[in-house]
N, C-alpha and C positions, 0 to 999 in steps of 0.2 A: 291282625295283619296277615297271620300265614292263613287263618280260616277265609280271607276274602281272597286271597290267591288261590286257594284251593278251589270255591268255588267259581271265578273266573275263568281254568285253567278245568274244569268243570262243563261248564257253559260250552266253552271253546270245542270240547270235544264231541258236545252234543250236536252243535251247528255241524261240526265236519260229517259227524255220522248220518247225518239229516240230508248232507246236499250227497254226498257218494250214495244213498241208497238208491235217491235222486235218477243217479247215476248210473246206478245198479237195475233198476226198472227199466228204463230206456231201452238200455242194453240186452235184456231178458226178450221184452217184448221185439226190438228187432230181429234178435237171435232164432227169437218163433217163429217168425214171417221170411224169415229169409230159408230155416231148416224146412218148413214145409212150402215153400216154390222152389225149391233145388230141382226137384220134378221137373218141372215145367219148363225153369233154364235147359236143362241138361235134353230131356223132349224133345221141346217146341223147341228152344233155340231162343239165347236173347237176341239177335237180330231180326229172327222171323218176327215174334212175341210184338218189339217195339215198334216196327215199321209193316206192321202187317194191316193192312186197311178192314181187311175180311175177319166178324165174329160171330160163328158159327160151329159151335160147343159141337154139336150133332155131327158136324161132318168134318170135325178133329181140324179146323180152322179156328187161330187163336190168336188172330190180329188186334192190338188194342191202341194202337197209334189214334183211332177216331173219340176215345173215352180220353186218351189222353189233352188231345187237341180238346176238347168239348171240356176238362176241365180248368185249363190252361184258358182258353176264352171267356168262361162265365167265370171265373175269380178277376181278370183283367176288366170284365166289364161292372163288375161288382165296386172294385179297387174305383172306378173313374167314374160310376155314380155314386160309391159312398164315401170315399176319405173326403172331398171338399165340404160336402157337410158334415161330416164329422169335423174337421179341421176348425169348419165355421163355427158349430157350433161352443168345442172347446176354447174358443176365442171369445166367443161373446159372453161365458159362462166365466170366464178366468181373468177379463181383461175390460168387459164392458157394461156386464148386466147387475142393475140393480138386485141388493139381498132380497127385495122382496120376489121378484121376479125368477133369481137362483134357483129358491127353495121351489118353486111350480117345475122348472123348466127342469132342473139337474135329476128329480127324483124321475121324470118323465122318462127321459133317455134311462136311465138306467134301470127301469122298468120291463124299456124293451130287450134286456140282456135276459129277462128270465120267464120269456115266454116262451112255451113249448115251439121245437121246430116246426113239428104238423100246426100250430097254428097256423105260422106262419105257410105251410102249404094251402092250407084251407083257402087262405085269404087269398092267395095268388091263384087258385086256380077258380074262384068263385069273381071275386074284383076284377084282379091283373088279367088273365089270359082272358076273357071277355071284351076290357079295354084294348090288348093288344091284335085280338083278331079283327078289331075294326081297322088296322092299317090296309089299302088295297091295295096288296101285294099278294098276286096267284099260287095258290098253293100255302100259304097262310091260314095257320087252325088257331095260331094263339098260344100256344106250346109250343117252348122253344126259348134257345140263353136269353131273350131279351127280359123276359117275365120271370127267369131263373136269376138273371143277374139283379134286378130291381128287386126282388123279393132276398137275395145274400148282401146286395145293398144295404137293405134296412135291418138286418142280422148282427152284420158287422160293425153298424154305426157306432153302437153306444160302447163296443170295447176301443174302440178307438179314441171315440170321444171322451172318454174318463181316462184312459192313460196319458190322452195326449194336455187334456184342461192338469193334470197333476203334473205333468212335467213344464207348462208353462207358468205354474204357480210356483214353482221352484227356482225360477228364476231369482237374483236377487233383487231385494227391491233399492238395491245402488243401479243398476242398473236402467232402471225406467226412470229415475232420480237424476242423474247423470245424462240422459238422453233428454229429456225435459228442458234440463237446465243450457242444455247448449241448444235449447230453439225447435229442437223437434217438436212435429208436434204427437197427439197421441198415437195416432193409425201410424206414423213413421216409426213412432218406437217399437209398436209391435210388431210390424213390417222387416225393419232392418237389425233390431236389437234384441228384442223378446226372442222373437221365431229361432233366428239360428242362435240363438244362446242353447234355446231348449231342442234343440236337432235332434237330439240323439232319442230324449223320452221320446220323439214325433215319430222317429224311422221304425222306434220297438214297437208304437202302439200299433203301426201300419203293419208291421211283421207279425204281430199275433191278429191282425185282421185278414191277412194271408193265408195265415194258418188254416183257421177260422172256415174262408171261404173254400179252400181245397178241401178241409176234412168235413164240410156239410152233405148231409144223405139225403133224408128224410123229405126236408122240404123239397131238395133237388128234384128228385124221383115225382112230386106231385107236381111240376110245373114245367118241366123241362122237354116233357115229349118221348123221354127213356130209350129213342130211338136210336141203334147202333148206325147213326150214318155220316161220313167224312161231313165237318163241316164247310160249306159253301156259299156263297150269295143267290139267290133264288130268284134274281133277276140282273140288271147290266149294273144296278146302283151295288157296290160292295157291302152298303150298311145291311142290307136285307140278310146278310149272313147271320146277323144276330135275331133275324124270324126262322131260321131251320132251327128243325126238333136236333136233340142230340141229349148223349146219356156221359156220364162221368163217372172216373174212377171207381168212387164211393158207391156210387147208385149201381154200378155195375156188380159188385161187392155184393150190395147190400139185396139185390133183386134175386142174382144167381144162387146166393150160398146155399141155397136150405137145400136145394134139391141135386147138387152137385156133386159129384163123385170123381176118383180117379187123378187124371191128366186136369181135368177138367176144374175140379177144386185147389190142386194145384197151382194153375194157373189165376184163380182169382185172389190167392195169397202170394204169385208173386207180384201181380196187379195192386196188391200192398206194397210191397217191398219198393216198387217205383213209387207209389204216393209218399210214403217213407222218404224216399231221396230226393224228390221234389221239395218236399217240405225245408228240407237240407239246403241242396242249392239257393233255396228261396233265404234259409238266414242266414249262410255264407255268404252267397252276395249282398247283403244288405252290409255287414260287419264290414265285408270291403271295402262299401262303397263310403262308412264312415270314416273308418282310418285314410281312407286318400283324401276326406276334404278336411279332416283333422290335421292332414301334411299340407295340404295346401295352406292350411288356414296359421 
């Protein structure tokens, strides 16, 4: 008895040490990013920095409000071409597809979790911006958030799709039992009963799909056009705004660093430090927004 307390009491300590190093790391790594853009606040100025349209290292211009706008829209357009098929698919996978069909279809998606991201640029700049430069709209190359956001679309799918198909498995099966029995029928049960039962697995998998689409580089930089310029509509229809070329956070990062020095490096580490806080904002309001419908509910 005292040996199985021991080790319990054991275990316990190991879990805490695990999640505080956790904790520890986060910490460290912010700590990095924030001590070396000190520079660039204290400089450039955070007002100049976030609301500054103009990015021109050369001529000590260090506006990044256009990377930021430019990742703020290709993760929104990503989010609204891929969570419903994500969402669909963890439904059909959890709720309505035959085992034989599972085993083809579950390994499929989760296949595409572990493909290199330059594939994935390959394909979009080879496929997608080809397909997209045939829309006729002037000034139209094909690069640009539309091809960026379909190609972090199909990125995002399969981490959303597997968290979200596990938290609807988790549901109890009194549940669909009890919905059934009083006349529902099956699309109602997972409609009105499944779904928000499992809410909360849905909001996390969409949160790490969030994540996901803000912290992507690689493919960005190959399909996006990398062009520092305010996003805007490129004709009277507003959707065309998602045919202008535009560069993001990451890609910004990830293009400038090698040869950058001074103010200059500086500033693409505090250029972290906001994708840092972004990311933040993004699971703080998410957490919000479940606790208020957890009080409503």
């Amino acid at each position: 008895m005292e040996t199985r307390r021991i080790v319990d009491r054991g275990v316990k300590y190991i879990l805490f040490i695990s999640a505080m190093i956790s904790i520890v790391i986060v910490f460290l790594i912010a700590l990095f990013i924030f001590r070396e853009g000190v520079e660039a606040f204290n400089t450039v100025g955070v007002r100049t920095m976030l609301f500054g349209k103009v990015w021109r290292p050369g001529q000590e211009q260090y506006g990044i409000l256009a990377m930021i706008l430019g990742s703020i829209l290709v993760t929104i357009g990503a989010i609204v071409l891929g969570v419903p098929l994500a969402i669909g698919g963890a439904i059909f996978l959890a709720e309505v597809a035959p085992e034989g069909i599972q085993a083809v279809v579950r390994p499929a998606i989760q296949l595409l979790a572990g493909i290199p991201s330059v594939v994935y640029g390959l394909f979009g700049m080879v496929v997608l911006v080809p397909l997209v430069r045939k829309i006729p709209v002037p000034g139209n190359s094909g690069f640009g958030l539309l091809a960026a956001s379909i190609v972090l679309a199909v990125m995002i799918l399969p981490t959303i799709a597997s968290i979200a198909e596990d938290a609807i498995r988790a549901v109890p099966q009194s549940y669909r039992q009890g919905s059934l029995a009083l006349g529902a029928t099956h699309w109602q049960t997972i409609v009105n009963v499944i779904m928000p039962a499992a809410r909360s697995g849905i909001i996390a998998a969409i949160i790490l799909g969030v994540g996901r689409a803000l912290g992507e580089t690689m493919a960005m930089i190959m399909v996006i056009g990398n062009s520092v310029l305010m996003p805007s509509p490129m004709t009277n229809n507003p959707l065309t705004l998602f045919l202008r070329q535009a560069r993001t956070l990451t890609g910004n990062i990830a293009v400038e660093i090698s040869y950058a020095t001074g103010v200059h490096e500086s500033t693409l580490f505090a250029t972290g430090v906001v994708l840092f806080v972004l990311i933040m904002v993004v699971n703080i309001s998410a957490r919000f927004v479940m606790r208020e419908r957890q009080a409503i509910h």
